[in-house]
C-alpha positions in Angstrom: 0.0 0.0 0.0 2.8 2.3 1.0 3.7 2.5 -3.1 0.3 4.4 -3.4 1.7 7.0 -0.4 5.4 8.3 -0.2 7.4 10.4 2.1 8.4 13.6 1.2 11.7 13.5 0.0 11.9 16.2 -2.2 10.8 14.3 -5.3 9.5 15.7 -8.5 5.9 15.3 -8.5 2.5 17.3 -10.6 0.8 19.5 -8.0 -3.1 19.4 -7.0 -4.3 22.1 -6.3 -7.8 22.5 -4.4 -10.0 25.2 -5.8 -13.2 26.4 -4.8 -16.0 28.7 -6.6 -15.4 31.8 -4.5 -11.2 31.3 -4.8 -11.1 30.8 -8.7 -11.2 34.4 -9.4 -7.7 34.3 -6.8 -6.5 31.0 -8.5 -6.5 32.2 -12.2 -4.9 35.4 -11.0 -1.9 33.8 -9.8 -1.8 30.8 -12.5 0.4 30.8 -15.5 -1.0 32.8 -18.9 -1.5 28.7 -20.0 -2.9 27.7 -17.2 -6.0 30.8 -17.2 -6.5 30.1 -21.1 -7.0 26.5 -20.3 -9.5 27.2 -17.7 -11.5 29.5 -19.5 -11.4 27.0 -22.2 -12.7 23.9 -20.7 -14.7 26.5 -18.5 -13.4 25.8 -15.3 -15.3 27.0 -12.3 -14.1 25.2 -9.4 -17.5 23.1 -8.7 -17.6 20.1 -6.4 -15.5 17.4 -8.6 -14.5 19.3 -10.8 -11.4 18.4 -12.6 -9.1 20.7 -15.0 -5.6 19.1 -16.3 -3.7 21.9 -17.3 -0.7 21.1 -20.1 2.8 22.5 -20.3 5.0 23.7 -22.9 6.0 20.3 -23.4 2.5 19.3 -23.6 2.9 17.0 -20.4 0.8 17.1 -17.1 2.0 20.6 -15.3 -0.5 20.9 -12.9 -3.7 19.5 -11.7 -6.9 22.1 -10.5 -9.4 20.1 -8.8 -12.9 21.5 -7.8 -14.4 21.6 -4.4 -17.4 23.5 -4.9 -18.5 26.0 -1.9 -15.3 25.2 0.3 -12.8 23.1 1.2 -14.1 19.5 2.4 -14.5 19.1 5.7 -11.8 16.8 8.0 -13.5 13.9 8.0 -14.3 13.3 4.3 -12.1 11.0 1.9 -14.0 10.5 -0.7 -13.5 13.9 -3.1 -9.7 13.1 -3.3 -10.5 9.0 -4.1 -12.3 11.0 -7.2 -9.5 12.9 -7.6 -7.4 9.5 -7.3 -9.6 7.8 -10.3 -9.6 11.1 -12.5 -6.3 11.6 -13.6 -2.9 9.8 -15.2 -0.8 7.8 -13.5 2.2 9.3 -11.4 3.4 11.3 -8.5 1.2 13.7 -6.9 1.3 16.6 -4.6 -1.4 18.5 -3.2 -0.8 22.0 -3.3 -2.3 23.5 -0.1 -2.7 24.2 3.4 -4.9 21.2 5.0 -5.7 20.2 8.4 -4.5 17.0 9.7 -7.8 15.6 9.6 -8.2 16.8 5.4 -4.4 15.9 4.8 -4.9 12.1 6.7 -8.6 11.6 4.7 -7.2 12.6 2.0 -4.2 10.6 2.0 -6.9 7.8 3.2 -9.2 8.2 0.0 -6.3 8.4 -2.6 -5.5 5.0 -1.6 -8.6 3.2 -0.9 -9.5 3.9 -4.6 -6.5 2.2 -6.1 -7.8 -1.2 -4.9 -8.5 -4.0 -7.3 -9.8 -7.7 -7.1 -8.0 -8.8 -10.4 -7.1 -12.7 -9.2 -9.5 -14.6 -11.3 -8.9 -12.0 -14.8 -7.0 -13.0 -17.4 -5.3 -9.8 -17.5 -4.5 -9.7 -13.6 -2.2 -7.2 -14.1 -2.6 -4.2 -11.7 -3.2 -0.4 -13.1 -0.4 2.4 -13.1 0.1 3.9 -9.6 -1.5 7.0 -8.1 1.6 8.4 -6.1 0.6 10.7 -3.8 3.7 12.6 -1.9 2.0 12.6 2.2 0.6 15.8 2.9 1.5 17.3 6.4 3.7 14.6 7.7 0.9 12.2 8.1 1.8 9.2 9.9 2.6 6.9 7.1 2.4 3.6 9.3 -0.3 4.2 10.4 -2.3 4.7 7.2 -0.6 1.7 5.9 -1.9 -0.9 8.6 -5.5 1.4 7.9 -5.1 0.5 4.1 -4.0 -3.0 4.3 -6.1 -4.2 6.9 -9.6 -2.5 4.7 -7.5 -4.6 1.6 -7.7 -7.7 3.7 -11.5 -7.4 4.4 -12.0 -7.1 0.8 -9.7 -9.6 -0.7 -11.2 -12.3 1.5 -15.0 -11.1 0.9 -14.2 -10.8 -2.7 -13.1 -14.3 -3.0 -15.4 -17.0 -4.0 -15.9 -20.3 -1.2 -14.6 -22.7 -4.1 -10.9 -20.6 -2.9 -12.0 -19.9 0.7 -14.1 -22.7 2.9 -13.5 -23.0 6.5 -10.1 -24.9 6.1 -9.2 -21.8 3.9 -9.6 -19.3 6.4 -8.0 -21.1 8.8 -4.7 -21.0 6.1 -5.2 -17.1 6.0 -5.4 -16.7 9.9 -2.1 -18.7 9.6 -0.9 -16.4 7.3 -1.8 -13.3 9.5 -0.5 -14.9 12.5 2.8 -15.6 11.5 3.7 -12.2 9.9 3.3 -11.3 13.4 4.5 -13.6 15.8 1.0 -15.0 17.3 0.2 -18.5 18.0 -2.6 -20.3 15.8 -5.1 -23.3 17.2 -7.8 -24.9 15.1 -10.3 -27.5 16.6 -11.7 -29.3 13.7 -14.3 -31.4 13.1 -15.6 -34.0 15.5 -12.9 -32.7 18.1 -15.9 -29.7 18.1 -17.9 -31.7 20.3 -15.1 -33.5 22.5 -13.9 -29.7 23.2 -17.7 -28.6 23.7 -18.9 -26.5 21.0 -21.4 -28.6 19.9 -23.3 -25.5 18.3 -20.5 -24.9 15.7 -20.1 -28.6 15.1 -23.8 -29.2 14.3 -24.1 -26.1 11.8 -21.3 -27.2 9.5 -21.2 -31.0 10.0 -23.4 -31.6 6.8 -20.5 -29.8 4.7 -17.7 -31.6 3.2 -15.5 -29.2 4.3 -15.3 -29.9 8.5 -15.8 -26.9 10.4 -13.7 -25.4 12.6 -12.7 -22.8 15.5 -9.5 -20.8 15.0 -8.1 -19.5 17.8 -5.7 -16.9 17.6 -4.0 -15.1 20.5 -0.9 -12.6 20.8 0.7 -10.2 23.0 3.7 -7.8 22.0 7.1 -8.1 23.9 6.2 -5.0 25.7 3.2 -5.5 27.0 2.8 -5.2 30.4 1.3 -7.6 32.8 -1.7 -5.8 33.8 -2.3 -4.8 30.0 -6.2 -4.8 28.8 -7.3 -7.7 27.4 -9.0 -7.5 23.8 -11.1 -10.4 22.3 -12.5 -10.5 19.0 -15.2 -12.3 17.5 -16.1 -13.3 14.0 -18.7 -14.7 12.5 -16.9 -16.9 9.7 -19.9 -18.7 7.5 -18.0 -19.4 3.9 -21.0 -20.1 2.5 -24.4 -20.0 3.6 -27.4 -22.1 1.6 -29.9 -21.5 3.9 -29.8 -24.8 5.2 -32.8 -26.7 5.0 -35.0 -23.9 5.4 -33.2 -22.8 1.9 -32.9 -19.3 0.7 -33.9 -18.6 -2.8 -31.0 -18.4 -5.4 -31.3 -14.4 -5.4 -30.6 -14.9 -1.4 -28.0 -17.3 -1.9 -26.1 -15.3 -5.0 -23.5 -13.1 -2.7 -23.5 -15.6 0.1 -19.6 -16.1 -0.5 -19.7 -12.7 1.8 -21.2 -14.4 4.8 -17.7 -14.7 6.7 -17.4 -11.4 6.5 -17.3 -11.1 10.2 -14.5 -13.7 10.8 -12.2 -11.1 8.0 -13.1 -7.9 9.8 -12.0 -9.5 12.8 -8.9 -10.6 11.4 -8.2 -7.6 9.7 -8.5 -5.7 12.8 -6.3 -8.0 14.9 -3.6 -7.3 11.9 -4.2 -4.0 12.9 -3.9 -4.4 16.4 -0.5 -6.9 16.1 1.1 -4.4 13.4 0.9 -1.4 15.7 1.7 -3.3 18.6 -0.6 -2.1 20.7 0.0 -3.1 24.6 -2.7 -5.7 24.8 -3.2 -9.1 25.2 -5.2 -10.0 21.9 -7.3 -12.8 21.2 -9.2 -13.8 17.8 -11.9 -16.1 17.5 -13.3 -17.3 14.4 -16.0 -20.2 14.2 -15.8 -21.6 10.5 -18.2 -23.4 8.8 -20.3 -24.3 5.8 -23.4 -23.9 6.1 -24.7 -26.7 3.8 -27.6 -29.3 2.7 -26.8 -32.7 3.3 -28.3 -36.0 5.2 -26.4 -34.6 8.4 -28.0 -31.2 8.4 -29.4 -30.0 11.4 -32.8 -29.2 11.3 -35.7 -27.0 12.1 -37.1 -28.1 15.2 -33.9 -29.6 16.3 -33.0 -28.8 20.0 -29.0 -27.7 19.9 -26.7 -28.1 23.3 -24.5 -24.7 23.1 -21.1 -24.3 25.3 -22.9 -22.0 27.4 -25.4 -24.8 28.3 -28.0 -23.0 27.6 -30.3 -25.4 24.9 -31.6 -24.2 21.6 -34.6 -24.7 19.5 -34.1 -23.9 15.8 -36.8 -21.8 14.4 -35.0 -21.5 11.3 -32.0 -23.2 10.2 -30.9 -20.0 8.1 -30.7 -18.5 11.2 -27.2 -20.5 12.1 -24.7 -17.4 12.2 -26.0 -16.9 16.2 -25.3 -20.2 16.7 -21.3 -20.2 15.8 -21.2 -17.2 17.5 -23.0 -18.5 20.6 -20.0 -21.0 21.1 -17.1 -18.5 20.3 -18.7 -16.1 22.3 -19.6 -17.9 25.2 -15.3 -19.2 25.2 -14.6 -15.7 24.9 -16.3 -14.3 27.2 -15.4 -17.2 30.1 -11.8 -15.6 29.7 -13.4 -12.3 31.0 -12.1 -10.1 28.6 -11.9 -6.1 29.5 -13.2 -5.6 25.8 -15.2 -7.9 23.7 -15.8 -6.8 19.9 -18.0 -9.5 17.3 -18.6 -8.8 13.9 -21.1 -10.9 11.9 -22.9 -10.3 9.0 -25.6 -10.9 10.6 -29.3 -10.1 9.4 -31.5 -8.7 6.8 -32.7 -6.7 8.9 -29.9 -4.6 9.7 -30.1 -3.3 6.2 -33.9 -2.6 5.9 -32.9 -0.4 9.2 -30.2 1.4 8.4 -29.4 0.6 4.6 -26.2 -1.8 3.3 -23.8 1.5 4.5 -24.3 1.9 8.1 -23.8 -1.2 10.3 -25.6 -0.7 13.5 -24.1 -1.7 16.6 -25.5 -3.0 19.9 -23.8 -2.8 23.5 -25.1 -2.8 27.1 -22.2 0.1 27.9 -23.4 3.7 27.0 -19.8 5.0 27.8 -18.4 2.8 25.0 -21.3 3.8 22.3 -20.7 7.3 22.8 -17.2 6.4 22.5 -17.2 4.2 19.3 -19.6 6.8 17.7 -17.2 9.9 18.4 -14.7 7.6 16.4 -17.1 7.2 13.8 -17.3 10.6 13.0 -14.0 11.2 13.1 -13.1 8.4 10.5 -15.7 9.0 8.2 -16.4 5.2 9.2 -20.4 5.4 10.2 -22.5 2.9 12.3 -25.4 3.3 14.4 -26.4 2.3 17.7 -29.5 0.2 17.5 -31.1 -0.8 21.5 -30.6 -3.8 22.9 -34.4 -3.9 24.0 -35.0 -6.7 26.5 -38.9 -7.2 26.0 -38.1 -8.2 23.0 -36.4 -11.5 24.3 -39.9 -12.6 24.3 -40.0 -13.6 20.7 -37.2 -15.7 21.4 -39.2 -18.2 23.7 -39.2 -21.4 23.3 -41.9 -24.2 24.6 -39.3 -27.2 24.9 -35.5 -25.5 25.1 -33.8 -22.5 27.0 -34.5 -19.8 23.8 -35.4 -20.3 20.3 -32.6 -19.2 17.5 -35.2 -17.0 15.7 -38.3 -15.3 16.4 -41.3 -15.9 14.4 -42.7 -12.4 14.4 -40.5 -11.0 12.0 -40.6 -7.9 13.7 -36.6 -6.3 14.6 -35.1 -8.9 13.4 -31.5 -7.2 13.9 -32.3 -6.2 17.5 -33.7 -10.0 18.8 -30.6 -11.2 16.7 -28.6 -9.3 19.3 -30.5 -10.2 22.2 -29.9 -13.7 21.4 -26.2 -12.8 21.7 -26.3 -11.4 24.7 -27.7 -14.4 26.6 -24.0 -15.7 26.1 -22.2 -12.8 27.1 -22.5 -12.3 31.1 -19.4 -11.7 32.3 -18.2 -9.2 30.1 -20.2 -5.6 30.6 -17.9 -4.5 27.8 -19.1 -5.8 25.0 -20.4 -4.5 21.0 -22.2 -6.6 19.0 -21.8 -5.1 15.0 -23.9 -6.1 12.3 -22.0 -5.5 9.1 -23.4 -6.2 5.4 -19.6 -6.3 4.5 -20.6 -5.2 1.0 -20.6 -2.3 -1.7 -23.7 -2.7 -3.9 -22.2 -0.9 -6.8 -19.0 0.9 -7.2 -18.4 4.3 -5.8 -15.3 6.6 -5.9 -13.3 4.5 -3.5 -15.5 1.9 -2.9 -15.5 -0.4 -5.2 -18.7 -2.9 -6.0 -17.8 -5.9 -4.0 -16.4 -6.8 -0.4 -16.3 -3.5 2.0 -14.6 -3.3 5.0 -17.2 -1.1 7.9 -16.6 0.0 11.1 -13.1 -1.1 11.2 -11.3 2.1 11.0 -14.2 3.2 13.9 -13.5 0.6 16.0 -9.6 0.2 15.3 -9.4 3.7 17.1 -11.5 2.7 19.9 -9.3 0.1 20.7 -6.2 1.8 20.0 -7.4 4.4 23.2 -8.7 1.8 25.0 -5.1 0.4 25.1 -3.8 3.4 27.0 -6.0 3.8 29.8 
């Protein structure tokens, strides 16, 4: 990533710079005699976008005038500059003008997010000529480049299809993750799910030929001291989800390749975590399955032991993401964690609340949602705290078993999703459950149509503070 972003080292590079509508009158009195027949020409005003390459003698690239409209964007806005990024030949770039931290860092952050590219499975996998832009304002480089990578991650593992990524798949890329950084890897596989006691995994991927799993990671730096906060995070890794025998249409099933999206945000965030070495004790727990049709399905009306003890009674067999989690999350949360993080792509629901762009985000800890949205807003990263409202754990009744792993009312369907979550969570007041869709509908400056990474950059920075106190 960091060949998208160099230092400044005094290199030759094309400079940006950021007009608006009421400084072009200023701008084309201090630009060159080519530079104010070229903007009259292509009749350039400075509005939002709005992009003017002006030539030099030589007929190369001299200088770049990009339009911001009204004024200059505020701190917390990437977006304009990934534009910018797509708009104009490849090379080195400067931008020409006096930012803020916050513009220079989104800025930076934009440029680079829209230079990604899923090209594995092309025939022409070859990537595009670089971007360069030269860091504005000593931004920490490092930083943006754990920031970058880890969002990379998230997409290059949602992006890939389950024929390249089932559960034993992941488990190679957790390996891979781990070992850059020095943490230590354990998977429980298969039948060794119930002689361990997570039964709940075990029976949701045992009709898959592909064996599910739990992958375990853990890590602390060399530095850390020993009272340092302990982080655990949680991710909800279905490869591929059919429904089970309560199976979704084919429209459902189309993008279910995405449904581990959970298990690579948490991933991508523990990169995160381990590349900054952050003083905490880090721990990464990923249930992987399949989630398929077969004689050894479980089944609706089936009563499921969990590693909680608590019993379940599946409403809905296509309701078998809470049920990984239930395991992972009742392991994590017998540690006691100080801070306790999942990320599942969880519900429909989520999305007919707040849209595919906004993950909302549950936790019983007021001081930590005001906290994780301040970040939010900061990083340009949104989410949305949704209530974890308890009168609703009535739909999750069940006649014959502990609670039911869907309600039938159809009624908050992300909210009683959450509740259910919550039953295994007790002694860990610190806790956020996030439903993420993990996904870009259609291709935006920066955000490219396929795998997303959301909340991460939010919720990296809530960690990253939590670590010092």
């Amino acid at each position: 990533m960091t060949s998208f972003i160099a230092a400044n080292s005094g290199q030759p590079s094309i400079p940006v710079v950021l007009v608006t509508e009421a400084g072009i009158a200023d701008w084309i009195e201090r630009s060159s005699a080519v530079a104010r027949r070229w903007a009259e020409t292509q009749n350039f005003r400075g509005r939002r976008d709005e992009l003017l390459l002006v030539p030099g003698a030589d007929g190369s690239l001299a200088e770049v005038a990009f339009g911001l409209g009204q004024d200059l964007q505020e701190d917390g806005n990437p977006w304009p500059f990934a534009k910018l990024a797509a708009s104009i030949p490849a090379g080195d770039y400067r931008i020409d003008a006096d930012l803020t931290p916050g513009q220079a860092y989104h800025a930076a952050l934009g440029w680079a997010l829209q230079q990604y590219s899923f090209t594995r499975y092309k025939a022409d996998n070859s990537k595009s000529e670089k971007r360069v832009l030269i860091a504005p304002n000593d931004i920490d480089i490092d930083d943006l480049t754990r920031v970058i990578e880890a969002t990379f991650l998230v997409r290059d593992l949602v992006n890939t299809p389950t024929s390249d990524l089932g559960p034993a798949d992941l488990g190679v890329a957790a390996q891979q993750v781990a070992a850059r950084h020095g943490a230590t890897v354990q998977e429980i596989v298969g039948n060794d799910l119930i002689v361990k006691n997570f039964p709940a995994i075990h029976a949701v991927g045992r009709a898959s030929s592909r064996p599910p799993r739990l992958i375990d990671i853990t890590w602390r730096a060399a530095n850390t001291p020993a009272n340092a906060r302990k982080i655990t995070l949680v991710g909800k890794g279905v490869c591929f989800d059919t429904g089970g025998l309560d199976l979704k249409p084919s429209s459902a099933m189309r993008l279910m390749k995405k449904d581990m999206g959970g298990a690579a945000h948490a991933l991508a965030l523990g990169t995160m975590i381990m590349a900054a070495r952050l003083p905490v004790e880090l721990r990464v727990l990923i249930p992987a399955v399949e989630n398929s049709v077969g004689g050894d399905a479980f089944r609706p009306g089936d009563v499921l032991q969990t590693r909680k003890g608590l019993t379940v009674e599946v409403d809905n067999t296509d309701a078998e993401g809470r049920l990984i989690l239930a395991d992972a999350l009742a392991l994590a949360d017998a540690d006691k964690p100080d801070l306790l993080i999942d990320f599942a792509t969880l519900t429909g629901a989520a999305r007919v609340a707040l849209g595919p762009d906004i993950p909302p985000f549950f936790t019983p800890n007021d001081g930590l949602a005001a906290a994780l949205d301040s970040h939010a807003r900061v990083e340009a990263d949104p989410v949305w705290r949704l209530p974890l409202w308890m009168p609703y754990m009535d739909d999750l009744k069940s006649p014959i078993a502990d609670l039911a792993n869907s309600s039938a009312s159809g009624f908050a369907g992300a909210i009683t999703a959450a509740l259910f979550l919550k039953r295994f969570v007790t002694e860990t007041p610190n806790w956020i459950h996030l439903d993420v869709f993990a996904w870009n509908k259609s291709s935006r400056a920066g955000r490219p149509q396929g795998g997303e990474a959301m909340s991460l950059r939010a919720v990296y920075r809530l960690i990253e503070d939590y670590a010092k106190t």
